[in-house]
Every structure is written in C-alpha cells, then in structure tokens.
Backbone and ligand atoms as CSV (ligand in chain L), in Angstrom:
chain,resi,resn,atom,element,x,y,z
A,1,UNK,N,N,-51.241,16.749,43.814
A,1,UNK,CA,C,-50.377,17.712,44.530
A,1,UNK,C,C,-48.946,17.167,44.619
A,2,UNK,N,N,-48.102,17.810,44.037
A,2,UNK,CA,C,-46.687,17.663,44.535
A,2,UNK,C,C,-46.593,17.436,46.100
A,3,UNK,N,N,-45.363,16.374,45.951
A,3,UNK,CA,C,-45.545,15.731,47.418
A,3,UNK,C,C,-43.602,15.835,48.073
A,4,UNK,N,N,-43.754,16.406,49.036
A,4,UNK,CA,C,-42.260,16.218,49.396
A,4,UNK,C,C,-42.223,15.290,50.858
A,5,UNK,N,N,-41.601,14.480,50.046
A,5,UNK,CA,C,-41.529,13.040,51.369
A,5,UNK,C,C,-39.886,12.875,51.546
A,6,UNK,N,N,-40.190,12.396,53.157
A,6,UNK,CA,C,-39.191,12.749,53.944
A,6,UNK,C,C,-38.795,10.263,53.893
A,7,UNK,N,N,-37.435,10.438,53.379
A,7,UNK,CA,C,-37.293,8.913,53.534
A,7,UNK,C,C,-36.189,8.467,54.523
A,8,UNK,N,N,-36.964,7.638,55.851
A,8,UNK,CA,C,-35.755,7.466,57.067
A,8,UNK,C,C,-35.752,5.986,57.202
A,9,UNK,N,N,-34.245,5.763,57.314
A,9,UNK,CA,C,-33.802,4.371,57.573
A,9,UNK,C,C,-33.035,4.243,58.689
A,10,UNK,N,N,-33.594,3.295,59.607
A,10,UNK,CA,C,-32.921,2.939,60.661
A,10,UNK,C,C,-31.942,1.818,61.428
A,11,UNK,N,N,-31.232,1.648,61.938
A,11,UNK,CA,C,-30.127,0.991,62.241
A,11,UNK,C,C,-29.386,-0.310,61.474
A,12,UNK,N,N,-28.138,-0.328,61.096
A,12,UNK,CA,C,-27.974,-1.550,60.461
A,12,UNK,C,C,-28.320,-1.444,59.058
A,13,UNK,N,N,-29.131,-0.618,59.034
A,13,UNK,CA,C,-29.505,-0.550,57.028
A,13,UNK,C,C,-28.161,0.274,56.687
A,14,UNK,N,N,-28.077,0.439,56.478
A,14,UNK,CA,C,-26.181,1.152,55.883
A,14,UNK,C,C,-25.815,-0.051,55.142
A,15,UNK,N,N,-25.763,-1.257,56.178
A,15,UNK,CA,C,-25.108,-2.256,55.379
A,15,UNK,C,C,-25.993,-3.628,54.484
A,16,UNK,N,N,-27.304,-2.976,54.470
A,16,UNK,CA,C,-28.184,-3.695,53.648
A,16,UNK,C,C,-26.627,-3.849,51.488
A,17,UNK,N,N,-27.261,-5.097,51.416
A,17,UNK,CA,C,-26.004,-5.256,50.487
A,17,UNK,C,C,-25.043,-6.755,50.829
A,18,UNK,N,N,-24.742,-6.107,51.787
A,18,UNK,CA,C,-23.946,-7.698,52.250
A,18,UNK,C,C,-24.451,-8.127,54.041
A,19,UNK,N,N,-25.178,-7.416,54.495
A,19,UNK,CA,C,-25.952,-7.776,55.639
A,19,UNK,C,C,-27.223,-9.094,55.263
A,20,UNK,N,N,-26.183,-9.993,55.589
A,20,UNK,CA,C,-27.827,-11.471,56.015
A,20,UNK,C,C,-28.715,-11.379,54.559
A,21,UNK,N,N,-28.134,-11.400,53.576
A,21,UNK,CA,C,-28.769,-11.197,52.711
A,21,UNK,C,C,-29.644,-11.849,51.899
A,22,UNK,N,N,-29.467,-13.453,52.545
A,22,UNK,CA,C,-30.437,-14.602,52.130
A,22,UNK,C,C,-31.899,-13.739,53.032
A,23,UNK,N,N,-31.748,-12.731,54.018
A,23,UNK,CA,C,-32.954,-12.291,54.545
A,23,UNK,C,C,-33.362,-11.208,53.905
A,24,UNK,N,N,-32.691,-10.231,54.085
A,24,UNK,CA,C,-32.609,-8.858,53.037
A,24,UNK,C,C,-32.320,-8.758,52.206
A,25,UNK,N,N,-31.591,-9.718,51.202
A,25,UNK,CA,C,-31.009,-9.318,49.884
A,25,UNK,C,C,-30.103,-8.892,49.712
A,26,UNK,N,N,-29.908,-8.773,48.162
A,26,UNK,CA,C,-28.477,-7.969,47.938
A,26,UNK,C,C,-28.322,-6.771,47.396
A,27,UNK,N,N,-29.957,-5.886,47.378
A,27,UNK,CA,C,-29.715,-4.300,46.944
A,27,UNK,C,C,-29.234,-3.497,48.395
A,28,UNK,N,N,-28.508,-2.504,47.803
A,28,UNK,CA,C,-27.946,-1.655,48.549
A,28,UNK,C,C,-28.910,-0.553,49.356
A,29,UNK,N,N,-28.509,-0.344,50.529
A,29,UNK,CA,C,-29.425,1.066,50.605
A,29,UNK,C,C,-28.968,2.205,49.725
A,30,UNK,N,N,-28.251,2.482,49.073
A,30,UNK,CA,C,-28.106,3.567,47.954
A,30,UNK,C,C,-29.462,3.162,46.439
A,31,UNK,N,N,-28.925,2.321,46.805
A,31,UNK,CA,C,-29.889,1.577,45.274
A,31,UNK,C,C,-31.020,2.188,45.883
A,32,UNK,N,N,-31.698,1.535,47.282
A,32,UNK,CA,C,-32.950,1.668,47.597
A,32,UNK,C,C,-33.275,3.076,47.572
A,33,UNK,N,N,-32.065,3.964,48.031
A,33,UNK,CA,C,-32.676,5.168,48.214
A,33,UNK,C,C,-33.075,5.943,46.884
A,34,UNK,N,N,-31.949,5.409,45.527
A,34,UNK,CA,C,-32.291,5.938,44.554
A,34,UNK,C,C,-33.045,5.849,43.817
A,35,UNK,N,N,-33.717,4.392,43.806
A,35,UNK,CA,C,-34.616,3.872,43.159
A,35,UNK,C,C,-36.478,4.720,43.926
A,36,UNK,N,N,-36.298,4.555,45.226
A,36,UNK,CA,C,-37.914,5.069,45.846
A,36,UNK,C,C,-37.150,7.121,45.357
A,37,UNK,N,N,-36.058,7.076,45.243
A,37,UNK,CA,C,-36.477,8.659,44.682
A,37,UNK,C,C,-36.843,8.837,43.379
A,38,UNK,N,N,-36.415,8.305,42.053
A,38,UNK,CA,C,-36.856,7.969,40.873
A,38,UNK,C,C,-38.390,8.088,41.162
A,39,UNK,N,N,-38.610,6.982,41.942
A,39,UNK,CA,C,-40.343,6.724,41.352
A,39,UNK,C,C,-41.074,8.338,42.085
A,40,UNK,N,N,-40.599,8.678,43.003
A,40,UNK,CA,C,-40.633,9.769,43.832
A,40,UNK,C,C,-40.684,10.839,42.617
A,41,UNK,N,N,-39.517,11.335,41.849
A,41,UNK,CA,C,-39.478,12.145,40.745
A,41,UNK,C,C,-40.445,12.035,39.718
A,42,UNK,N,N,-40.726,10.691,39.388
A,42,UNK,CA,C,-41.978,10.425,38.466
A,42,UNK,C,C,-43.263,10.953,38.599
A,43,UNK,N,N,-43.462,11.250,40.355
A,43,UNK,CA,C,-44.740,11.547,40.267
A,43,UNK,C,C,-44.792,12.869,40.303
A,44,UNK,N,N,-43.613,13.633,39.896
A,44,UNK,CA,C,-43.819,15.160,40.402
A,44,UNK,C,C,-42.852,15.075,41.396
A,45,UNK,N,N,-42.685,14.386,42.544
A,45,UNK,CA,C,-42.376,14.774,44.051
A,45,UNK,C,C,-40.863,14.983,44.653
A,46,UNK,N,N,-40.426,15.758,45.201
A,46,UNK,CA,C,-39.328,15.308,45.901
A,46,UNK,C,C,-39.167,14.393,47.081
A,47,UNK,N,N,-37.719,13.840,47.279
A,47,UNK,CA,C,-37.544,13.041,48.298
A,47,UNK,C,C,-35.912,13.217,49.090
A,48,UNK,N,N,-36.216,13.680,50.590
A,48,UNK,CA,C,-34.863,13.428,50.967
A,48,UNK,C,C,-34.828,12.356,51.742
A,49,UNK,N,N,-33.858,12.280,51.948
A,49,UNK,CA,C,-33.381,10.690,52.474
A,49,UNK,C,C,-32.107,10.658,53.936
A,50,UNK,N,N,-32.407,9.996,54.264
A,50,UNK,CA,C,-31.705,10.063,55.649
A,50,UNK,C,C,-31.542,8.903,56.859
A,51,UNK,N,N,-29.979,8.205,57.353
A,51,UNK,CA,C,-30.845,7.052,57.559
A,51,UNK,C,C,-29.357,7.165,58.759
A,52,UNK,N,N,-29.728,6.378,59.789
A,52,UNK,CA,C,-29.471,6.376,61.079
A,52,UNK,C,C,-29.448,5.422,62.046
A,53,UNK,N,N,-28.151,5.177,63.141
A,53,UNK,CA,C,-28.386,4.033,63.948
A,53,UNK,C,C,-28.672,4.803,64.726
A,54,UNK,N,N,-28.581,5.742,65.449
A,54,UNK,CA,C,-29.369,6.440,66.467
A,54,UNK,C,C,-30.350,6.642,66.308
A,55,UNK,N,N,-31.010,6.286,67.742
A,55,UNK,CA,C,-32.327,6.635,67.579
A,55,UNK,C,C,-32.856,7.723,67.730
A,56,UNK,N,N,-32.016,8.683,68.480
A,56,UNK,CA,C,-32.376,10.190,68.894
A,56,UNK,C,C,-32.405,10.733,67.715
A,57,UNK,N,N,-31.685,10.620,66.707
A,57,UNK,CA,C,-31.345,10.961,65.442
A,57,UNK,C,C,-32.317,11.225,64.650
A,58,UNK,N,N,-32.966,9.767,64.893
A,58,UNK,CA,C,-34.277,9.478,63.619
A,58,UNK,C,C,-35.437,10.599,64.550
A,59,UNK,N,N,-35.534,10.394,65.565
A,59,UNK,CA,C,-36.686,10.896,66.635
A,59,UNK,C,C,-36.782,12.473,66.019
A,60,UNK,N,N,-35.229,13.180,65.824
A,60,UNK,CA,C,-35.161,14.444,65.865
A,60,UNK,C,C,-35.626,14.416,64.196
A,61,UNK,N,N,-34.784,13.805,63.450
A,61,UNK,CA,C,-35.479,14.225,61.663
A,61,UNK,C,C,-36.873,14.239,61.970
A,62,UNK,N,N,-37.844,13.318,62.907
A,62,UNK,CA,C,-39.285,12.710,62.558
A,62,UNK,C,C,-40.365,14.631,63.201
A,63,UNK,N,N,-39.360,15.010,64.416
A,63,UNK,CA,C,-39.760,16.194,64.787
A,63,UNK,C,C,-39.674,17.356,63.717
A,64,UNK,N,N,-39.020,17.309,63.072
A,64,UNK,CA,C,-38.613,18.463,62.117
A,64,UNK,C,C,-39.156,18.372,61.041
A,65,UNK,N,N,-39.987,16.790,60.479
A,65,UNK,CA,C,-40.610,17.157,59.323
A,65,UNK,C,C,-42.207,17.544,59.577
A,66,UNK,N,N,-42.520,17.865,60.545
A,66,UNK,CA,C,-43.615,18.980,61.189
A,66,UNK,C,C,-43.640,20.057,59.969
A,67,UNK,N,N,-45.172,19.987,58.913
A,67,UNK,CA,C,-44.950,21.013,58.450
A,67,UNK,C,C,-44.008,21.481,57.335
A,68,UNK,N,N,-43.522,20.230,57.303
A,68,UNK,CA,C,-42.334,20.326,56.345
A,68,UNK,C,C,-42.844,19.372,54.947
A,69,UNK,N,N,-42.905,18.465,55.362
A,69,UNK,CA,C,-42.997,17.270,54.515
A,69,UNK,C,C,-44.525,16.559,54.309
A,70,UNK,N,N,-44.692,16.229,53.260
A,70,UNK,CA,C,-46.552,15.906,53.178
A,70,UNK,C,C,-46.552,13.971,53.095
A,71,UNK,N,N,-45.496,13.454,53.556
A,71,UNK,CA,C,-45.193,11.907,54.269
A,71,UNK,C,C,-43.808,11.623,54.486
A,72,UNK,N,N,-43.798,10.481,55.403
A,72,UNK,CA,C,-42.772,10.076,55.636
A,72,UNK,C,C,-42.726,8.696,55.416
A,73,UNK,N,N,-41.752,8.244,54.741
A,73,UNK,CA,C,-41.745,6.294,54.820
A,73,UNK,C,C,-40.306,5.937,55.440
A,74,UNK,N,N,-40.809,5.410,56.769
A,74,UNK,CA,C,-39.750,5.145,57.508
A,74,UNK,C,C,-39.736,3.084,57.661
A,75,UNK,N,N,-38.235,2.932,57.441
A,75,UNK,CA,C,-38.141,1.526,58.150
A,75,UNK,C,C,-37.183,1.412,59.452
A,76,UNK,N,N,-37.712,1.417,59.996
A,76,UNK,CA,C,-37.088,2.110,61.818
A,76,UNK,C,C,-36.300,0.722,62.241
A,77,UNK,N,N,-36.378,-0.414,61.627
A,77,UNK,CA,C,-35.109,-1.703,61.900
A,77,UNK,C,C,-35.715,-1.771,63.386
A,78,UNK,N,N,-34.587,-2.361,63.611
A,78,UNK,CA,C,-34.783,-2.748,64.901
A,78,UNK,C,C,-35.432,-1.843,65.987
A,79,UNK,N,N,-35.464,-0.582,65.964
A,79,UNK,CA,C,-36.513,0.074,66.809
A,79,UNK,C,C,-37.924,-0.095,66.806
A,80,UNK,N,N,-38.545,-0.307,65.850
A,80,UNK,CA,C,-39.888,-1.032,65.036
A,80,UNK,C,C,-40.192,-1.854,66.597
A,81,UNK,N,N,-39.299,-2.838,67.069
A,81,UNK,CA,C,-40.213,-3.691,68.409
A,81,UNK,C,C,-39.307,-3.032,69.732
A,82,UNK,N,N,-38.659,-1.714,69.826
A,82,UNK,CA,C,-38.633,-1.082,70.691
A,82,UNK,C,C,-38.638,0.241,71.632
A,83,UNK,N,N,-39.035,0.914,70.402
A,83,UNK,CA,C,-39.169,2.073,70.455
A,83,UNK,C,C,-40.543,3.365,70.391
A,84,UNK,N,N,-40.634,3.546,72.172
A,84,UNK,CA,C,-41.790,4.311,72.177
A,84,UNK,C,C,-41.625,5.997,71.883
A,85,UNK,N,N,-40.177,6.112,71.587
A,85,UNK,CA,C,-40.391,7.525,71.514
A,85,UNK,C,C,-40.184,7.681,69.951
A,86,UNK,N,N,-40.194,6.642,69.335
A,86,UNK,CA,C,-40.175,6.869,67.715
A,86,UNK,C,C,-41.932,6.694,67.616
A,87,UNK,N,N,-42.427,6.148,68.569
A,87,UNK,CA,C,-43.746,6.154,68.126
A,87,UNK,C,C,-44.320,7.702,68.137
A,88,UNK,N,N,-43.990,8.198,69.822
A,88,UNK,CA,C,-44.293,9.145,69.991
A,88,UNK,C,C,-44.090,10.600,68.829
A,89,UNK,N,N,-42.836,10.390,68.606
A,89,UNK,CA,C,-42.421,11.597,67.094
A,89,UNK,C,C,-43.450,11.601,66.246
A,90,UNK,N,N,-43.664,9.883,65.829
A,90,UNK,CA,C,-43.999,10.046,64.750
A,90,UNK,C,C,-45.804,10.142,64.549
A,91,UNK,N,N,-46.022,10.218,65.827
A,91,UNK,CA,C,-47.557,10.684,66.304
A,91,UNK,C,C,-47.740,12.739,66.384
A,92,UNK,N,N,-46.382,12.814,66.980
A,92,UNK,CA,C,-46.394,14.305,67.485
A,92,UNK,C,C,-46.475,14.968,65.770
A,93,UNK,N,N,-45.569,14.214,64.777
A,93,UNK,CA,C,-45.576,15.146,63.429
A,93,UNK,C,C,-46.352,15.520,63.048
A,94,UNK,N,N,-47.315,14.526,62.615
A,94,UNK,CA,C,-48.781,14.806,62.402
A,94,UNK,C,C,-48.236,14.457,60.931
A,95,UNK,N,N,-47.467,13.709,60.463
A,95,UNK,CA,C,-47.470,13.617,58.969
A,95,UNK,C,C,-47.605,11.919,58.309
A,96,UNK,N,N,-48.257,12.074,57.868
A,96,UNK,CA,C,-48.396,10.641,57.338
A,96,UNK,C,C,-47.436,9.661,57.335
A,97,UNK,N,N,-47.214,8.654,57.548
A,97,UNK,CA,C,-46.572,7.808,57.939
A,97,UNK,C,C,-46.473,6.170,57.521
A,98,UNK,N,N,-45.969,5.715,56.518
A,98,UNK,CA,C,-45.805,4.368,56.057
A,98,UNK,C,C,-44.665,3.809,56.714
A,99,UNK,N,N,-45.174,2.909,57.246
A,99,UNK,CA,C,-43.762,1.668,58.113
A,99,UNK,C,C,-43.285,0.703,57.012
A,100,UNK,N,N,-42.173,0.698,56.767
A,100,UNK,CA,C,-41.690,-0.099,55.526
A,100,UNK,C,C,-40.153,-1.762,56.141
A,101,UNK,N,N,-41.015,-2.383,55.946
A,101,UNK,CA,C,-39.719,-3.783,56.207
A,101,UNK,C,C,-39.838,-4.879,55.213
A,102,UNK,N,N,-38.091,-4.620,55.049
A,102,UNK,CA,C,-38.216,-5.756,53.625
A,102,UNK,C,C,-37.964,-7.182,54.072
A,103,UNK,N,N,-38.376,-7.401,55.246
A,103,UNK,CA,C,-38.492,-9.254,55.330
A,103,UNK,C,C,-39.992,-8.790,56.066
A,104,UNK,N,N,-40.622,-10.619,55.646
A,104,UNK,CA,C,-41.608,-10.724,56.495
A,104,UNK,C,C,-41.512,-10.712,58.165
A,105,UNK,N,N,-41.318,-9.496,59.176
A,105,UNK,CA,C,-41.422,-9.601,60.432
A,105,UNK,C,C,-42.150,-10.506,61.147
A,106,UNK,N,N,-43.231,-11.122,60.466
A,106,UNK,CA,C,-44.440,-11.847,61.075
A,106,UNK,C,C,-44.251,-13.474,60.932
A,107,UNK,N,N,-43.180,-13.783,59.591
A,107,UNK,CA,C,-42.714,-15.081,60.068
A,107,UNK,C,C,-41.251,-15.378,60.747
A,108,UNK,N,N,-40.840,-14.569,61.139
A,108,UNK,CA,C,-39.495,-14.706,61.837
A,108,UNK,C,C,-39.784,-14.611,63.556
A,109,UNK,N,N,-38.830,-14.622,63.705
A,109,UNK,CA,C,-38.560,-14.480,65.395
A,109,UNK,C,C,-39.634,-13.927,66.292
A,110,UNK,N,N,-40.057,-14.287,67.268
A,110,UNK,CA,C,-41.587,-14.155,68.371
A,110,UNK,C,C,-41.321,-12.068,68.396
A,111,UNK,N,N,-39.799,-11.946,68.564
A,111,UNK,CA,C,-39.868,-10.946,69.695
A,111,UNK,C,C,-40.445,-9.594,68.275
A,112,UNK,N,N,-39.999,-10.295,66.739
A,112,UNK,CA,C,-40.186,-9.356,65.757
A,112,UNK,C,C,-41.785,-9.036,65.851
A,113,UNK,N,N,-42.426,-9.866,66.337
A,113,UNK,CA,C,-43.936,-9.672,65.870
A,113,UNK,C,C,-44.607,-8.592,66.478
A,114,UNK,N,N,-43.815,-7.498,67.073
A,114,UNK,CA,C,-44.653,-6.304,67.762
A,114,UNK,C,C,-44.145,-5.097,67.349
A,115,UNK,N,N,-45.091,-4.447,66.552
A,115,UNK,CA,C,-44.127,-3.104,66.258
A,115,UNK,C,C,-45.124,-1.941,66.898
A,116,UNK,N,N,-44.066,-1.628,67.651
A,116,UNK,CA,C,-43.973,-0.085,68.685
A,116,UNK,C,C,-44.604,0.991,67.728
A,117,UNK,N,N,-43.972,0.769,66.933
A,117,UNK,CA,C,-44.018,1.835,65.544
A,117,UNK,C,C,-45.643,2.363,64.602
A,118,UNK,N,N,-45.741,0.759,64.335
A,118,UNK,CA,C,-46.595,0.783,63.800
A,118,UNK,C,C,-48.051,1.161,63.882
A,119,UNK,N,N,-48.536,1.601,65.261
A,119,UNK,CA,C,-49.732,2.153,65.342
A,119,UNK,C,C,-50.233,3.453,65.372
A,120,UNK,N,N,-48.657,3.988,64.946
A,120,UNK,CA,C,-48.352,5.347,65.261
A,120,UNK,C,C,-48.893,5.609,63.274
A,121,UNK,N,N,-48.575,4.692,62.341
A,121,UNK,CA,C,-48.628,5.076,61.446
A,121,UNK,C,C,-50.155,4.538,60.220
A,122,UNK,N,N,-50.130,5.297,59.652
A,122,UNK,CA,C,-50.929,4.942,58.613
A,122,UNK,C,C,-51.187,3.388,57.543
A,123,UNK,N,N,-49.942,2.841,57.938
A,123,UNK,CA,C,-50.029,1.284,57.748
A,123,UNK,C,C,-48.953,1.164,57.874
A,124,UNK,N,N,-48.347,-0.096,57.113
A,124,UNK,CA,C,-47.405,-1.141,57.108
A,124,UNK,C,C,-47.250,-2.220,56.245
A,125,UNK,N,N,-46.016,-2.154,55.452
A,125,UNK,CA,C,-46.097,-2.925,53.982
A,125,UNK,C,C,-44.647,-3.464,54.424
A,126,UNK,N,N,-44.585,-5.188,54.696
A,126,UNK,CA,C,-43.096,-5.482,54.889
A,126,UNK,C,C,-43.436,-7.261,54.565
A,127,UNK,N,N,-42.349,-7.753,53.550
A,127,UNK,CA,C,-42.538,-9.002,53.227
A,127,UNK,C,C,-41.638,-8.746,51.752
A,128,UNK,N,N,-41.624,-7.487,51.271
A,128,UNK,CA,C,-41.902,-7.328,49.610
A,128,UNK,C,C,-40.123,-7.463,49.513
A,129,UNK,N,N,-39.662,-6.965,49.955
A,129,UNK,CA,C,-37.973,-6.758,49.899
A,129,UNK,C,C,-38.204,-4.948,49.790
A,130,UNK,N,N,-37.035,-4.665,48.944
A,130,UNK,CA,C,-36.643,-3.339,48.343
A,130,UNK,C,C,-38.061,-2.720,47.487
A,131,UNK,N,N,-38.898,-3.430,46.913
A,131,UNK,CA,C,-40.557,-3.035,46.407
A,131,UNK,C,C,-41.289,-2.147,47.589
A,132,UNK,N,N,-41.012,-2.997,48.520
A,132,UNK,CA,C,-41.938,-2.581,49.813
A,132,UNK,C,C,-41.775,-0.822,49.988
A,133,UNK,N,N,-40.751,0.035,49.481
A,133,UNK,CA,C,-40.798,1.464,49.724
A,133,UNK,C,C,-41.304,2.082,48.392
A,134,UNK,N,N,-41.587,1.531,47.323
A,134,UNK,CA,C,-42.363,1.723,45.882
A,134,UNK,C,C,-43.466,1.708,46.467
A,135,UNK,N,N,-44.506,0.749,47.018
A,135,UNK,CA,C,-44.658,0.757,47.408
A,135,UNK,C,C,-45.748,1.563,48.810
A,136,UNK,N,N,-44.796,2.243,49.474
A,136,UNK,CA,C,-45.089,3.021,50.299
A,136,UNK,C,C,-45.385,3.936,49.807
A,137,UNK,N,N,-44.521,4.210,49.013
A,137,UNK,CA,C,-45.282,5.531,47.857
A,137,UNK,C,C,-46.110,5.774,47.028
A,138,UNK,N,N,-46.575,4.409,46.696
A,138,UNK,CA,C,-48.120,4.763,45.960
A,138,UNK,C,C,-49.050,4.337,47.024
A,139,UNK,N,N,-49.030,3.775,48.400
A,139,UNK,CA,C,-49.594,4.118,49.474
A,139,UNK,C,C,-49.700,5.889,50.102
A,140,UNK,N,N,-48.243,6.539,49.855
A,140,UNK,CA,C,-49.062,8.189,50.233
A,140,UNK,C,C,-49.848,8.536,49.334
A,141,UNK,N,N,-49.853,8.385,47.932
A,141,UNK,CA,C,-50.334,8.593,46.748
A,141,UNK,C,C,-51.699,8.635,46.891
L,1,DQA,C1,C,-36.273,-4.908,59.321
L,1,DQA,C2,C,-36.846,-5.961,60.298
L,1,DQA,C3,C,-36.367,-5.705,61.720
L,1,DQA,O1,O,-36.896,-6.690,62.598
L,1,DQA,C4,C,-34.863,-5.763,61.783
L,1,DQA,O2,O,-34.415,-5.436,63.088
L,1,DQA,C5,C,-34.202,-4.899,60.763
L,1,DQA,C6,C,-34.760,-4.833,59.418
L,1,DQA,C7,C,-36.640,-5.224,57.857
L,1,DQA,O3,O,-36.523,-4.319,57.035
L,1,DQA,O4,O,-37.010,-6.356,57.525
L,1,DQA,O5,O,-33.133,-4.334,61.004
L,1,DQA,O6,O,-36.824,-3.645,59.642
C-alpha cells in the first residue's frame, strides 16, 4: 500500500550540519530530509516534512495527521525526555509512530536516558546517525 508519512523534527535540528557534530555529524537536516524522502519515493510513498522548536507546533502537526497520514517518524530532540503532551498527541493520532535519534541517547548524559516519547510509539531506532530515519521507514514498511 502506498504510504503517506508525515516527517517531524524537533528543536535545534535546523542546525544539524554544524551543531556538535563530533555528536551528530555533519549531514544537514535538508540532506536528511531529502534523502528519507528519496527512499520514501522508492517505495511508492509520499513524504512531508516539517520540523520545529516549538513544541506546540510539533503537538499541533502530530494532531492533524489524524487520518491523514499512514506513519509518522518523528525525532522530537530534546522534548524526547520532556514532553508529556507530545506523548499525549502522539497517542491521541492513532498513527504509527517511529522515534528516531541520531546519537546513542543511552550512552550519554543520565537525564537523556528517559524518553517521554517513546512509549507512546511503536519503537525507537537511535545510535545509527542520519540511517536511523531509513531506517524508520523500512520499520513502517
Ligand atoms: C537527539 C538526542 C536528544 O537528547 C537531543 O536533545 C537532541 C537530538 C538525537 O537525535 O540524538 O536534540 O534527539
């Protein structure tokens, strides 16, 4: 089935590229976005893309792809260990849901090791870099 997936990035990714990049690297979020739409096009599917330091922002895209969209692969940044109403959205959508982070969260910093996010969703693929949303997509697959 043709698949139209909804792709959200959250805070601080804008400047993935020259952001800490011995942690994140040096692809761009344009790259990233163009590259998970490519593989996106390959399979048939569309992909829009959309990415945000607000969090109300992301909360409201996550409400609206209700019905809209047949997954979502979100990397919610720093909301990931604080945010219950991104959990909540992304419970209320009812749409499938891959949590995507391109460093390992689990060997860094104590406070990274809890994601708000993540139980809301269908898994969680983060360690890989910029792969990790390839990825996610042959996880909706
Ligand atoms: C991140 C990990 C988060 O802990 C951090 O706040 C980010 C990026 C990642 O992709 O590795 O902004 O989500």
């Amino acid at each position: 089935m043709a698949k139209k997936i909804l792709l959200l990035n959250g805070p601080n990714l804008a400047l993935l590229g020259t952001r800490e990049p011995q942690i994140y690297g040096t692809t761009t979020l344009a790259d990233i976005v163009s590259a998970t739409r490519a593989a996106a096009e390959a399979r048939g599917w569309t992909l829009d893309a959309f990415q945000s330091d607000v969090e109300g922002e992301l909360v409201r895209a996550i409400g609206q792809a209700r019905g809209v969209y047949d997954g979502i692969v979100i990397n919610p940044a720093a909301y990931t260990h604080t945010s219950v109403a991104l959990h909540d959205a992304i419970k209320a959508s009812e749409v499938p849901t891959v949590e995507v982070h391109l460093s390992n969260v689990y060997a860094r910093e104590g406070y990274r090791h809890e994601s708000l996010t993540a139980p809301a969703c269908v898994g969680q693929i983060c360690g890989f870099g910029a792969k990790g949303y390839l990825l996610a997509l042959e996880a909706l697959a």
